[in-house]
C-alpha positions as CSV (number, residue, x, y, z in Angstrom):
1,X,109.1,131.4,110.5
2,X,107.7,131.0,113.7
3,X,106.1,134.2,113.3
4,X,104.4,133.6,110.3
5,X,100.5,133.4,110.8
6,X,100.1,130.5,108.2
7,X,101.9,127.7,106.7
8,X,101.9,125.9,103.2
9,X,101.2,122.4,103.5
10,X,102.7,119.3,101.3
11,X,99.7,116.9,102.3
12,X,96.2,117.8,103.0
13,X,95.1,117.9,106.8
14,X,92.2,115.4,107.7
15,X,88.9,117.5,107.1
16,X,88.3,117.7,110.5
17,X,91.4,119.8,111.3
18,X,92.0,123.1,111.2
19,X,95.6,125.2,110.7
20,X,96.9,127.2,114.1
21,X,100.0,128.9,114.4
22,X,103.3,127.4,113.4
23,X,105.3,126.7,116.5
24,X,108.8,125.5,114.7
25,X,110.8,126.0,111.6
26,X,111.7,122.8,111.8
27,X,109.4,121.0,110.3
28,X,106.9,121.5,107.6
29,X,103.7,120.1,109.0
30,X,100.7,122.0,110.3
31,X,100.3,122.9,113.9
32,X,96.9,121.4,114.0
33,X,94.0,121.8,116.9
34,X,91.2,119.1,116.8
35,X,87.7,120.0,115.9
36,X,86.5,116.4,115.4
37,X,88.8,113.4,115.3
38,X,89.8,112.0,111.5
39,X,88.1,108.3,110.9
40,X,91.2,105.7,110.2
41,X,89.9,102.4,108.5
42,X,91.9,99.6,109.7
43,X,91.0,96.2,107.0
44,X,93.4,94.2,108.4
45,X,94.6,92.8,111.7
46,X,97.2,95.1,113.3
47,X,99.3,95.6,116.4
48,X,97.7,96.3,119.9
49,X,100.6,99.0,120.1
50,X,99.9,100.8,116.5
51,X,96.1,101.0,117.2
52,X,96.7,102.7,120.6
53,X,98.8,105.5,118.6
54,X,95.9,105.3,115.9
55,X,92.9,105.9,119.0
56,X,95.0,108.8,120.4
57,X,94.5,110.5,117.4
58,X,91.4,109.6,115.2
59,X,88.7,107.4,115.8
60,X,89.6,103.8,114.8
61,X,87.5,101.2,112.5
62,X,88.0,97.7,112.9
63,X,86.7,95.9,110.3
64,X,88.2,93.0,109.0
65,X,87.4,90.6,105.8
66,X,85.5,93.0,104.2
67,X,84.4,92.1,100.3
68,X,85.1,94.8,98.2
69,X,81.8,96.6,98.1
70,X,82.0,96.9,102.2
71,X,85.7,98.4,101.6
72,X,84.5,100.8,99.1
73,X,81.5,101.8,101.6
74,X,83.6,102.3,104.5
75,X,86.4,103.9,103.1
76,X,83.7,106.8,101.8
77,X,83.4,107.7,105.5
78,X,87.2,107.9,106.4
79,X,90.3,109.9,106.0
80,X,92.9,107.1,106.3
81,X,93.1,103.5,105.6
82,X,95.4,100.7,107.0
83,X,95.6,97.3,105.3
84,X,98.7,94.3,104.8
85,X,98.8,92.4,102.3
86,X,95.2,91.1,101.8
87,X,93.3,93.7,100.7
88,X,93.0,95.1,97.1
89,X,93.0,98.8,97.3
90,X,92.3,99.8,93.7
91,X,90.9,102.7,91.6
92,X,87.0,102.2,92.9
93,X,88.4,102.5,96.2
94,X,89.6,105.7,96.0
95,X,86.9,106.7,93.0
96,X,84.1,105.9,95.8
97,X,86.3,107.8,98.7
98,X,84.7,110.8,96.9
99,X,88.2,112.9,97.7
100,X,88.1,112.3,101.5
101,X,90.9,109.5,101.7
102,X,94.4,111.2,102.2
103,X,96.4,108.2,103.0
104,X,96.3,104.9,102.6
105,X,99.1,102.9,105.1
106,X,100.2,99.5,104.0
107,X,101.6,97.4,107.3
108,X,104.7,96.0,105.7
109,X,107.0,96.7,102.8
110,X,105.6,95.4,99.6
111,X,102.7,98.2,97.7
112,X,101.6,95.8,94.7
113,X,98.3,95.4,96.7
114,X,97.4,99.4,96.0
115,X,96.9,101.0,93.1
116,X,99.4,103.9,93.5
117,X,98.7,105.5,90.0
118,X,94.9,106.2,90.6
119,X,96.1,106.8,94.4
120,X,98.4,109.5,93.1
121,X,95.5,110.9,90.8
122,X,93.4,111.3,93.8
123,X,96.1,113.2,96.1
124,X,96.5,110.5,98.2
125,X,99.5,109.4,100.0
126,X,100.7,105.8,100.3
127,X,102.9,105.3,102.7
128,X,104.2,101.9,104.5
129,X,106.4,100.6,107.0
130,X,109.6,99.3,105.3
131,X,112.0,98.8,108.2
132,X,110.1,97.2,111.2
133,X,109.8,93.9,109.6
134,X,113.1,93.7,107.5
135,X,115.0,91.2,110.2
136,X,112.2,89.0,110.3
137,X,111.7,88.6,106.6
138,X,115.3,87.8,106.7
139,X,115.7,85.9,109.3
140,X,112.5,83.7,107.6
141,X,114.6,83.0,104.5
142,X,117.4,81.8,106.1
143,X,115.2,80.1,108.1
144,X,113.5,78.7,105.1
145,X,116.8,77.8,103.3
146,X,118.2,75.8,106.3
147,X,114.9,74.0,106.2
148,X,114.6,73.1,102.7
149,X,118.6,72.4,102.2
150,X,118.4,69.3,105.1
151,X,114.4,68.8,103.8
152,X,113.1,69.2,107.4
153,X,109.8,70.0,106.5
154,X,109.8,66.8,104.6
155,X,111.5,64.6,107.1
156,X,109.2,66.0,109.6
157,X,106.3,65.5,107.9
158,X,106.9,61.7,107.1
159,X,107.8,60.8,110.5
160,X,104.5,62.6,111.8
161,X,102.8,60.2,109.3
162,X,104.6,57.3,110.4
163,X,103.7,57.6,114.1
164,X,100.2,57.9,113.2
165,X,99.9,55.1,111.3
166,X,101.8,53.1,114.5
167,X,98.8,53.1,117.2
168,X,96.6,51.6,114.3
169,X,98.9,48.4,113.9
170,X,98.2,45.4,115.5
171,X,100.1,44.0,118.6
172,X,102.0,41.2,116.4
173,X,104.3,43.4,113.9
174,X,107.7,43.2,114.3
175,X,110.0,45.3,114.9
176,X,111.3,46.1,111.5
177,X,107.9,46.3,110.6
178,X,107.2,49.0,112.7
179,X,110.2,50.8,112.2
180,X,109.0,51.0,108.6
181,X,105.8,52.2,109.4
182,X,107.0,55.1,111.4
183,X,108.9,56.2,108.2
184,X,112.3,56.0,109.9
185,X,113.9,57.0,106.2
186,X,117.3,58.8,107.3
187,X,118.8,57.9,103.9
188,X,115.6,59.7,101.8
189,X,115.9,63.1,103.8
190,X,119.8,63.7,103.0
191,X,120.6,67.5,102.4
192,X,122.9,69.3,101.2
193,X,125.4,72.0,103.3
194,X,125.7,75.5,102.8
195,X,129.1,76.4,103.7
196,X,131.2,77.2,100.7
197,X,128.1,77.5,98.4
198,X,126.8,80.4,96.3
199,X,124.0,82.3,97.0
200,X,122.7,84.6,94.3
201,X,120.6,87.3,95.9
202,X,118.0,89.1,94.0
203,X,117.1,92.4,95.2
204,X,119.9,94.2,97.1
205,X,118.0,96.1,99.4
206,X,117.0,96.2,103.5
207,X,115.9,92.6,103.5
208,X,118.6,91.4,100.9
209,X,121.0,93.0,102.6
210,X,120.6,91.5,105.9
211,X,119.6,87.8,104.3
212,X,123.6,88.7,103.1
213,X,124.5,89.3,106.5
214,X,123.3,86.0,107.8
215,X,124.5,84.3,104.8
216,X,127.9,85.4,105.5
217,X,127.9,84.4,108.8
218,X,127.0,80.6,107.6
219,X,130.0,80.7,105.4
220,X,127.9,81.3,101.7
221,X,130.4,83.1,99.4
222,X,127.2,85.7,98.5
223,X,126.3,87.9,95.3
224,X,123.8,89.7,94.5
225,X,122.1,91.9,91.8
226,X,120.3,94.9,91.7
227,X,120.3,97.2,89.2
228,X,119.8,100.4,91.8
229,X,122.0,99.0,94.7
230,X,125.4,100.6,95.9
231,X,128.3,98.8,94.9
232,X,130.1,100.5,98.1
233,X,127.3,99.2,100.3
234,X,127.5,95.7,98.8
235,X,131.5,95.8,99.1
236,X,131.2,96.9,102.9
237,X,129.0,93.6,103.4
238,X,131.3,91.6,101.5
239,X,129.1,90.8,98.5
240,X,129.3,91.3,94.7
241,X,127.1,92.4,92.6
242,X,126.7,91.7,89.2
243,X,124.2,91.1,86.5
244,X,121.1,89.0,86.3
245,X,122.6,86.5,84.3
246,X,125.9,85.9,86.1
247,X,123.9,85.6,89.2
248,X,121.6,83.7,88.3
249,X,124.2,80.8,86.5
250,X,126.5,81.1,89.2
251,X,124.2,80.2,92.1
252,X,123.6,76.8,94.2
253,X,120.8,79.3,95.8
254,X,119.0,82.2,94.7
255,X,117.0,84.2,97.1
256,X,114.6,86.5,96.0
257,X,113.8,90.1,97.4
258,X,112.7,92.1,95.0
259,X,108.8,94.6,94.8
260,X,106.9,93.0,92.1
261,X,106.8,95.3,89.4
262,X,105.6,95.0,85.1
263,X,109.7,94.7,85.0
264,X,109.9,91.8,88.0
265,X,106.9,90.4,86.7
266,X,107.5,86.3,86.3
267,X,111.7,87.1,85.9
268,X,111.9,83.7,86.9
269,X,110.5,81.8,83.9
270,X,111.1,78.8,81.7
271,X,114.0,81.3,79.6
272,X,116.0,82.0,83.5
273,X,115.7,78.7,84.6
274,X,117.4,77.2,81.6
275,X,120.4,79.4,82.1
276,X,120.2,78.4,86.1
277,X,122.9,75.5,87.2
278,X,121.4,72.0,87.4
279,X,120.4,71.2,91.0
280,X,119.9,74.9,91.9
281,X,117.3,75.9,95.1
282,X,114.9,78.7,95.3
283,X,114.2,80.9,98.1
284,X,111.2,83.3,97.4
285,X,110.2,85.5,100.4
286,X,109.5,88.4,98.1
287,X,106.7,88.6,96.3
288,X,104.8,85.3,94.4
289,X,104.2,87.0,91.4
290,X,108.2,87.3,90.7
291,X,108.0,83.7,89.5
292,X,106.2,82.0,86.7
293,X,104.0,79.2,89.3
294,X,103.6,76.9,86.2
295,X,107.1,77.4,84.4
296,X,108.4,76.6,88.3
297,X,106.8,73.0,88.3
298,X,108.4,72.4,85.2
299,X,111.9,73.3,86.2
300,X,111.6,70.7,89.5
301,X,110.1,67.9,87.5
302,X,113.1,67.8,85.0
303,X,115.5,68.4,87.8
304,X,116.9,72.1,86.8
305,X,115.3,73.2,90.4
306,X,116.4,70.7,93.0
307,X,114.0,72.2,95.5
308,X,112.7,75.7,96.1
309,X,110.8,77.2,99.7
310,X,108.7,79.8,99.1
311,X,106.4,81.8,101.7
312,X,104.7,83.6,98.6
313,X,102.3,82.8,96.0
314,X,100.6,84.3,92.6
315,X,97.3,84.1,94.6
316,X,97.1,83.4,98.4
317,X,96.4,81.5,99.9
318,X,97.0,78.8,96.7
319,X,94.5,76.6,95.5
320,X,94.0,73.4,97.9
321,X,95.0,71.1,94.5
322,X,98.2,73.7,93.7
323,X,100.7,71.2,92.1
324,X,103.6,73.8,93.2
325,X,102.3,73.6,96.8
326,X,102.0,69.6,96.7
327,X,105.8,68.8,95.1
328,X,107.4,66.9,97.1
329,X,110.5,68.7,96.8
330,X,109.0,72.1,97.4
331,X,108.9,73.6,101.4
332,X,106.0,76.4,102.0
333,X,104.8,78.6,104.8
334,X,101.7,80.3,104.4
335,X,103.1,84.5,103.8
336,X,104.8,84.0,107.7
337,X,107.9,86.5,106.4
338,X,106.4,89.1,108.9
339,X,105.3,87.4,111.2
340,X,107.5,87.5,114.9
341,X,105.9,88.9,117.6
342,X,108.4,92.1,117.5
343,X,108.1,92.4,113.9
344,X,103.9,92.8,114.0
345,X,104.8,95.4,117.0
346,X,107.0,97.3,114.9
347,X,105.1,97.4,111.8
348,X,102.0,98.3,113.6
349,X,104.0,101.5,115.1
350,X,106.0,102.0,112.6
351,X,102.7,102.8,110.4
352,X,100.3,104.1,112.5
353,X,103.3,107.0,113.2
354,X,103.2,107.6,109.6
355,X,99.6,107.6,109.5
356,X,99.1,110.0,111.8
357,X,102.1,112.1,110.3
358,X,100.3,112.5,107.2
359,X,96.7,113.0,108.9
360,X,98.5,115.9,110.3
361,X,100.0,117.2,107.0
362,X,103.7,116.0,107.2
363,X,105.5,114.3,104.4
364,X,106.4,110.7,105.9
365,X,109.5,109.7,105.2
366,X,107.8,106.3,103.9
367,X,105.8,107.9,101.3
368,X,105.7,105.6,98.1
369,X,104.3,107.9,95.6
370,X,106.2,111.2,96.6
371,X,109.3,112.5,95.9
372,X,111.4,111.3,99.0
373,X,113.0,114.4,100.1
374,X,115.5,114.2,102.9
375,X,114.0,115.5,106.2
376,X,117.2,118.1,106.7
377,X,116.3,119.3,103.2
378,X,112.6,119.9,104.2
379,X,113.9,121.5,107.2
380,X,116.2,123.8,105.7
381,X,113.3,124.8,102.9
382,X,110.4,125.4,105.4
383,X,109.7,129.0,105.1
384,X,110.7,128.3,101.2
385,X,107.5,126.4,100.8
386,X,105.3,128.9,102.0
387,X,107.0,131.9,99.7
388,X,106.4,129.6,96.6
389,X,103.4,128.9,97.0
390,X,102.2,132.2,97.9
391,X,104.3,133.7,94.9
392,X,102.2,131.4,92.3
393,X,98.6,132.3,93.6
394,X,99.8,135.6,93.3
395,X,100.5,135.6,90.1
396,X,97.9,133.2,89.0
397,X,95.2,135.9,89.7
398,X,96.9,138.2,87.9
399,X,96.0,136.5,84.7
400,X,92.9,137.8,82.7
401,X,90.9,136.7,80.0
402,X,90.4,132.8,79.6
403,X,93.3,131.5,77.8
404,X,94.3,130.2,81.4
405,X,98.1,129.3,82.3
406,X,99.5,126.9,80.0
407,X,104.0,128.3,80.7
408,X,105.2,129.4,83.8
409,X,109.4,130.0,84.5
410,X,110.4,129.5,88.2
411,X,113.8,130.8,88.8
412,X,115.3,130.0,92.0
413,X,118.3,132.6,92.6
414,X,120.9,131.0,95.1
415,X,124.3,131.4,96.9
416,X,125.1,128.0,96.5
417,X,125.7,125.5,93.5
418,X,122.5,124.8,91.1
419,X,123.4,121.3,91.8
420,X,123.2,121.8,95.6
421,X,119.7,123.1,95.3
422,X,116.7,120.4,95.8
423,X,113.4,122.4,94.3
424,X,110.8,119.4,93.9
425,X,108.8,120.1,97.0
426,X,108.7,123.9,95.7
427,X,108.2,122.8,92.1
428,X,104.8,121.0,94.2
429,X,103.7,124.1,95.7
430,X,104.1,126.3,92.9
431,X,101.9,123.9,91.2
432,X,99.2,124.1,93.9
433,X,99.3,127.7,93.8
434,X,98.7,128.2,90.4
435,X,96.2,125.4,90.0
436,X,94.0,125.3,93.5
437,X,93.0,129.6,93.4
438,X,91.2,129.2,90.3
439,X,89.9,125.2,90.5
440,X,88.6,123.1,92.8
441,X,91.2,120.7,92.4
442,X,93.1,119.5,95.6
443,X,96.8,120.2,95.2
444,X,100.1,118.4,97.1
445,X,103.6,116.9,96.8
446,X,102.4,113.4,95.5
447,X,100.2,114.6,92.7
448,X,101.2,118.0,91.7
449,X,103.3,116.9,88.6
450,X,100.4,114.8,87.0
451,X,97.7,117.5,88.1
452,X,99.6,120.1,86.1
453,X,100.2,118.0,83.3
454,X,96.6,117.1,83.1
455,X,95.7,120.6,82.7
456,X,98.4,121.4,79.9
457,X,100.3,123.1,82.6
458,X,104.1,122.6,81.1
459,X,106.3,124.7,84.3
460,X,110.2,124.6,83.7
461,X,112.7,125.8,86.4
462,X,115.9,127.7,86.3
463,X,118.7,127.6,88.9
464,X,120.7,130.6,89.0
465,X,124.0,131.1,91.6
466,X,124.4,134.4,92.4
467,X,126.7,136.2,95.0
468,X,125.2,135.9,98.5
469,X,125.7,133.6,101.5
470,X,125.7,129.9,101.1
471,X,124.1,129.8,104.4
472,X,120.4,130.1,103.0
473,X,119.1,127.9,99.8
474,X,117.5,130.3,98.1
475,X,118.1,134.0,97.7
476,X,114.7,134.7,95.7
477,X,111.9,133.1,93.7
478,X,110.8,134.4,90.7
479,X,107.5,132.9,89.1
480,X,106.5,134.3,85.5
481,X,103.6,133.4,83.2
482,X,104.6,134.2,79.4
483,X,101.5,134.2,77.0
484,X,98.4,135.4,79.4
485,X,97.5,139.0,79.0
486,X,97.0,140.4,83.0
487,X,94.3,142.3,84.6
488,X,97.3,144.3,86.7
489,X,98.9,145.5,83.3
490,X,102.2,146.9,85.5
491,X,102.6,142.8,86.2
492,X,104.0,142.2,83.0
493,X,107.6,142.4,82.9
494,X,109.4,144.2,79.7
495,X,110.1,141.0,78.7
496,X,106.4,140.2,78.4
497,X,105.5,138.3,81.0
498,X,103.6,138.2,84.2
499,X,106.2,138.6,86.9
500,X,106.5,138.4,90.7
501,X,109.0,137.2,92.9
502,X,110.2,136.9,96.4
503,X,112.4,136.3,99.4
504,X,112.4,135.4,102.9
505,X,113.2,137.6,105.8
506,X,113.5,136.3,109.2
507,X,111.3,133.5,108.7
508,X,108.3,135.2,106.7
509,X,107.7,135.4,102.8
510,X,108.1,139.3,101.4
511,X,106.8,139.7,97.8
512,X,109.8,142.2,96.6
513,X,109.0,142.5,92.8
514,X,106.0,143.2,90.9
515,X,106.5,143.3,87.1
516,X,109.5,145.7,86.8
517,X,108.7,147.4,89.9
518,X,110.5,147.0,93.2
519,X,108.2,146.3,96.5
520,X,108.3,145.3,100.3
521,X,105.8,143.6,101.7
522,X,104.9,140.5,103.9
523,X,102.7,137.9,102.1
524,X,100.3,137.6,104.6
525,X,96.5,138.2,104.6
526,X,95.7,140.1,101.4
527,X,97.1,142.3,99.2
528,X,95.9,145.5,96.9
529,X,98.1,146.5,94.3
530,X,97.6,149.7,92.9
531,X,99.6,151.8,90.3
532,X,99.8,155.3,90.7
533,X,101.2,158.6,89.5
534,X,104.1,159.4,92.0
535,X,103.2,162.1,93.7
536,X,102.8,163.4,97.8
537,X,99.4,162.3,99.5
538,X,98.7,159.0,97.9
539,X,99.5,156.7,100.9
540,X,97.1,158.7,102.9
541,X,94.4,158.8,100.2
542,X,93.9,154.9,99.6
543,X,94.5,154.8,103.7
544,X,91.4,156.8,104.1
545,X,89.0,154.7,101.6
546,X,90.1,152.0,103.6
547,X,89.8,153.1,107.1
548,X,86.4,154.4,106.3
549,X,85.4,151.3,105.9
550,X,86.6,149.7,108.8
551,X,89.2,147.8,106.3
552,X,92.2,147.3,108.7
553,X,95.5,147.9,106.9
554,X,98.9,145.8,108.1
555,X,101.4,147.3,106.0
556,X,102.0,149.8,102.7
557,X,105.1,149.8,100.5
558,X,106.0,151.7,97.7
559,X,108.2,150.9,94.5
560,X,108.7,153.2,91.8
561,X,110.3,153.5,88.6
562,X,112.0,157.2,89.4
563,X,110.6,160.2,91.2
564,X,106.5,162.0,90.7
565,X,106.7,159.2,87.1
566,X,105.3,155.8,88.4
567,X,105.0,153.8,91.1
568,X,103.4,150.6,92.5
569,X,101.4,150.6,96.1
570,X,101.2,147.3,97.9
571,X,98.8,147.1,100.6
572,X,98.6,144.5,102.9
573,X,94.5,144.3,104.6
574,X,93.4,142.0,107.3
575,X,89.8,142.0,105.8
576,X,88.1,141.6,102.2
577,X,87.5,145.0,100.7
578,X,83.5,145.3,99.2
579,X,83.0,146.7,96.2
580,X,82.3,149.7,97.4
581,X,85.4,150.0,98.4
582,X,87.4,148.8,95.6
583,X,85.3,151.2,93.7
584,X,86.2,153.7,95.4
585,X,90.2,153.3,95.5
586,X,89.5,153.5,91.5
587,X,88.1,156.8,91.8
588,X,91.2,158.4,93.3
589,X,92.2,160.4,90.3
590,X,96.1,159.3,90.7
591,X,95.4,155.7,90.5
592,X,95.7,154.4,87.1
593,X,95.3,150.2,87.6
594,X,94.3,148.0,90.9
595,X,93.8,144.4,92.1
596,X,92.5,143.0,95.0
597,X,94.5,139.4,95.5
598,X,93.7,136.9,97.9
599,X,96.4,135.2,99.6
């Protein structure tokens, strides 16, 4: 591939980048030169580190506590935007970003703060930074769970009180007097121990997991459910998972990690608490929205919940008069999960790298509404990407009349087992090829499905193994359009439908089939098809037209049905044939159909 002169891309470049030559099959990014710098809109506070990466490679807005109508304004005038968990990023956001916004980077795990179905609408990646922070998020529920199991928050708090209230006292108490004034109340701030009790974790994944970890370590006999964890990854930690309810009647603490989804939405409600174990504690680190605020008050005053620490809330910060915030048997931090001094390094690398990936056209392996496709798997499909894509604008413009596309077949013809094959990022860029040639609809990986089903655009895929080396994925690609009449009638298969297909050769996309006509040629540039009667002097004739008008021609190939019947001319130009021209290659007397297609 390194050959090639041009590369499909899964995510649009910055507008103020433009493609170069592909230096690496490796990777499927673009190869990009600057012509002006891409604008990044950072609305939130990040890492001296990340915004170093950020400046080396866009120019960087700061601009912090913005209301919603500043946000909507500045995000007009940039490619990229960067926020925690603060700032709404909703539908107007993107609906006023006018189509320039191609990624939006959320500094930390959780994504409930962006709209990601009007961000996929809008081609626009979301991508965040799940790993950097996951050891301090767990480290901070332990943390918190220590705390609130020997109330040291509490206990803290009243001595503070105590002391204060000392230098106000006159000279002539007594001792006892004092000692009560200082809140010396050792008996009131008893705890509990957490060695041999169970801890109920839910949400099984990075930050569960290590929360396990730690909770091991402390002695907690741990379990933990997750409806999409591994029960082999669980068993290798040493913790069992098992359903909601079990878990959640089983625990002397629960610890939540979970997104906050419609389906997480308030799970812990006044129906979960009344199946939880009297005395139970609640660690919530996750997200506040996972518990029911109000249905939570009610489970401490009647004793169900015998304390519970949480570092999220519904809204944050809470209201000054929140009844959750002020129980007495309730231990809070204001959203400090994140927050070490390594973990806000990490995070702010950790994103601005994926930023600047996507900027550049890669797919981040952080994206939230993609298709997360293994990196040796885009590796190994590189020059695949390009083929596809090529192969469905090709055929696309093949199509005449109005009726449009509305079915197209993609057969993918392989050495290796159908269920070995991972098409999604070429099921993507056959979608951009047939959609972007004749719209002016923006195409990638993150919303090709919902573009094409928007349009009525129904594609279905085949796998078929074939004999041939399991060493490349894909032998050919064969992308047909049933029900469209075509303006390059010899297109149309016998079966009745637009057909071209393809392979790759040493790195660079050949179109090999036309219809039922066999061909050779490099998809690069342009292409004129022409259909001919076979017969001596035709190569030369449509040469000729071309040359005398300065129309440079890379390559010719000829497939024909049998010997002076039919045959199909594929000619690769460097330049866009006039008119005139195209005219003229009519005119041959030989030549009974022609299309000019732009590649």
């Amino acid at each position: 591939m390194a050959a090639a002169t041009s590369q499909s891309h899964l995510l649009r470049p910055s507008p103020g980048l433009r493609r170069a030559s592909l230096p690496s099959p490796s990777r499927i990014s673009f190869a990009l030169r600057a012509v002006s710098k891409p604008t990044v809109l950072v609305a939130e506070k990040l890492g001296a580190a990340g915004l170093e990466l950020l400046k080396e490679f866009a120019n960087v807005d700061c601009a912090y506590n913005m209301t919603p109508e500043e946000l909507c304004a500045k995000v007009a005038l940039s490619d990229a935007l960067i926020v925690r968990s603060g700032t709404k990023v909703n539908r107007s956001v993107f609906e006023f970003s006018a189509g320039r916004l191609r990624v939006v980077g959320r500094a930390g795990v959780g994504i409930d703060n962006v709209d990601l179905a009007a961000a996929t609408e809008h081609g626009c990646l979301v991508v965040n930074a799940p790993t950097a922070n996951t050891v301090a998020a767990a480290e901070h529920g332990i943390a918190l769970m220590a705390a609130m199991a020997r109330n040291v928050a509490q206990a803290d708090a009243a001595l503070k009180a105590g002391n204060t209230c000392k230098w106000i006292q006159t000279f002539t108490f007594i001792l006892s007097s004092l000692l009560q004034i200082c809140k010396w109340q050792r008996n009131k701030y008893v705890g509990v121990s957490l060695v041999g009790k169970t801890l109920a974790i839910l949400g099984f994944g990075k930050v569960g997991s290590e929360v396990a970890r730690r909770a091991k370590g402390l002695g907690m006999h741990v379990v933990a459910h997750d409806p999409y964890a591994s029960a082999a990854r669980a068993r290798a930690i040493g913790v069992e998972l098992v359903s909601f309810e079990d878990a959640i009647s089983a625990a002397d603490f629960i610890s939540l990690h979970m997104p906050l989804t419609p389906s997480t939405d308030k799970m812990l409600n006044d129906e979960t608490f009344a199946k939880m174990k009297k005395g139970v504690r609640i660690v919530n680190v996750a997200r506040g929205g996972v518990i029911d605020e109000e249905a939570l008050v009610r489970a401490l005053d009647s004793g169900i919940v015998a304390q519970a620490a949480l570092d999220v809330f519904t809204v944050e910060p809470p209201a000054a008069d929140s009844k959750l915030v002020l129980h007495e048997n309730v231990t809070v931090t204001p959203h400090l999960g994140a927050s070490t001094v390594e973990a806000q390094e990490g995070v702010a690398i950790e994103i601005a790298e994926a930023v600047v990936g996507a900027l550049k056209g890669e797919l981040s392996a952080t994206a939230v509404n993609a298709p997360m496709v293994p990196a040796e798997v885009l590796s190994e499909l590189a020059p695949y990407v390009e083929l596809a894509e090529k192969l469905a604008r090709l055929a696309v413009q093949l199509v005449a009349g109005g009726g449009g596309v509305k079915s197209v077949k993609v057969t993918y013809a392989s050495g290796r087992s159908p269920d070995d094959l991972d098409t999604r990022v070429l099921r993507a860029m056959i979608t951009k090829g047939l959609i972007e040639p004749i719209s002016s609809v923006f195409v990638n990986l993150v919303n090709a499905d919902f573009t094409a089903k928007q349009r009525g655009i129904r594609i279905t895929e085949e796998r078929v193994q074939i004999d041939g080396t399991a060493e490349s994925p894909i032998e050919y690609i064969k992308v047909q359009i049933a029900q469209a009449g075509s303006k390059f009638p010899s297109a149309v298969s016998e079966t009745g439908e637009i057909t071209v297909a393809g392979r790759v050769k040493d790195g660079i996309p050949h179109l090999t089939e036309v219809g039922s006509f066999q061909v050779d040629v490099s998809l690069e540039g342009s292409i004129i098809l022409c259909r001919q009667v076979d017969q001596p002097g035709m190569i030369g004739a449509v040469g000729s037209v071309l040359g005398e008008q300065n129309v440079n021609v890379s390559f010719m190939s000829v497939g024909r049905i049998a010997p002076r019947k039919h045959a199909v001319m594929a000619i690769g130009v460097d330049e866009e044939p006039t008119k005139e021209t195209l005219t003229k290659i009519g005119e041959i007397p030989a030549i009974e159909e022609f299309v000019f297609l732009k590649l």
